[in-house]
C-alpha angles and dihedrals in degrees: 000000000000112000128237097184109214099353119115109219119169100283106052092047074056106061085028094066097032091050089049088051103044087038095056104040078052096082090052093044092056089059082070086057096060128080118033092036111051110247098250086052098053089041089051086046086049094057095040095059087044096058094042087059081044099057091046093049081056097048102046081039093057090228120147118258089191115116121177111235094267092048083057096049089050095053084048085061090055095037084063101038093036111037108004095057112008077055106052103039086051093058092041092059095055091070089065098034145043103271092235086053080054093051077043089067087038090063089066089070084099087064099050105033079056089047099045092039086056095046096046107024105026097245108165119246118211129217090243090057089056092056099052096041085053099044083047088049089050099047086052087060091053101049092052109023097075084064096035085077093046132097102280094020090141101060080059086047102053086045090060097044087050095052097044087051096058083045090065095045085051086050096050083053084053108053086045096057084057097054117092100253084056092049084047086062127103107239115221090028089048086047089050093055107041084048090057095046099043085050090053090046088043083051091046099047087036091058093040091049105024098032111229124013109281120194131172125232084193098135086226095054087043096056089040086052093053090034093055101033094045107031098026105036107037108016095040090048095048083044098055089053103054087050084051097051091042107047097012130226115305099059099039078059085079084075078078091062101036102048101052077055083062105041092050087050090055095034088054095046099041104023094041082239098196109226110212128181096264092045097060090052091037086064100035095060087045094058103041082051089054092046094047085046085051103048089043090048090048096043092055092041 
């Protein structure tokens, strides 16, 4: 695909806005997922559904499913940083927080990607980035901390360590993606794969954790099922890429921004999510710290 570096052209408004969509209605749609089905089992039948689509796109495609040993060791890395524990964690936290505070935490992806990319590959952080990082940090503290002290509070408190904790696995996943063994790797095929070996790791933690294997034939799970494994999992991901490839980096970052807008909107109209004062500003100045790290990430890229 030829590059147009930083220019929107139709397409890439196209998987911009789709990927925000889809992106942000996912953290809802999880919450259908919870409940009946154990978390990990409906995670590893998640992924399982997501590779399969994966393996059929290669295949009508014509691309090549074949890795060398080492390219499979590599996409088991990013299985279990990507979607063994980032997964896992994420679902778990649902259970404890309002699926758009979740995509809140998710947002955060920008800060540690950078931190982790400084400390392992020798990327430079600006000023500027530390500020915002710090003004987004601090917008987080306000929106919870009102509730932290609360009956309860710890329930709050075990939610946002789980999500951040998934935010640092997807972050490992990430970094190694930018490493140039990641960048060596064919991409679908490389999707496929980790996808396939994250599912048969899911299986294995879910039976260890959950017994047997439990699924739901509840028409809801099941079209949240479809809807995340399919739509979330392997045409956002293929989406993301070509806006990637076509407007680089820096500006499909904005994904970050849009998609925690989205998920707040649906949260408040189908959670009953309750606005409160500090709320509003907790997210505002998340929101505004994420934006400054991500102008002053895009301006030294």
């Amino acid at each position: 695909m030829a590059t147009t570096e930083g220019r929107f052209t139709p397409l890439a408004w196209f998987a911009f806005i789709v990927c925000t969509l889809i992106w942000g209605s996912t953290w809802f749609v999880i919450r259908t997922q919870l409940g009946e089905v154990p978390p990990s089992w409906s995670v590893t039948w998640r992924f399982a559904l997501g590779a399969a689509v994966m393996f059929g796109l290669c295949l009508v495609r014509g691309k090549s499913l074949r890795l060398t040993g080492r390219q499979h060791g590599f996409a088991l890395l990013v299985a279990v940083s990507q979607f063994v524990l980032n997964f896992n964690l994420v679902y778990r936290s649902e259970q404890y927080l309002a699926s758009g505070l979740v995509s809140l935490t998710f947002a955060f992806l920008l800060v540690t990607n950078t931190a982790l990319s400084a400390a392992f590959l020798g990327q430079r952080v600006t000023g500027r980035f530390m500020i915002g990082s710090a003004v987004g940090l601090a917008g987080v503290a306000l929106l919870f901390a009102p509730d932290l002290g609360k009956p309860g509070g710890e329930q709050m408190g075990l939610g946002l360590a789980l999500a951040f904790g998934g935010v640092i696995s997807a972050s490992i996943a990430n970094v190694l993606q930018a490493t140039s063994q990641g960048r060596a790797m064919p991409l679908e095929a490389g999707i496929a794969w980790a996808m396939a070996w994250g599912a048969l790791i899911d299986g294995a933690v879910a039976w260890v954790v959950s017994g047997p294997p439990v699924i739901s034939t509840a028409p809801v799970y099941l079209a949240g099922l479809a809807y995340l494994g399919i739509a979330a999992s392997a045409v956002a991901f293929n989406l993301y890429y070509i806006l990637i490839r076509t407007v680089g980096a820096g500006p499909a970052a904005w994904n970050g921004v849009a998609v925690p807008v989205v998920a707040m909107a649906l949260s408040t109209l189908l959670e009953g999510y309750q606005w409160t004062l500090t709320a509003v500003a907790g997210i505002a100045l998340a929101l505004i710290g994420l934006t400054i790290a991500l102008t002053a990430k895009a301006s030294q890229s």
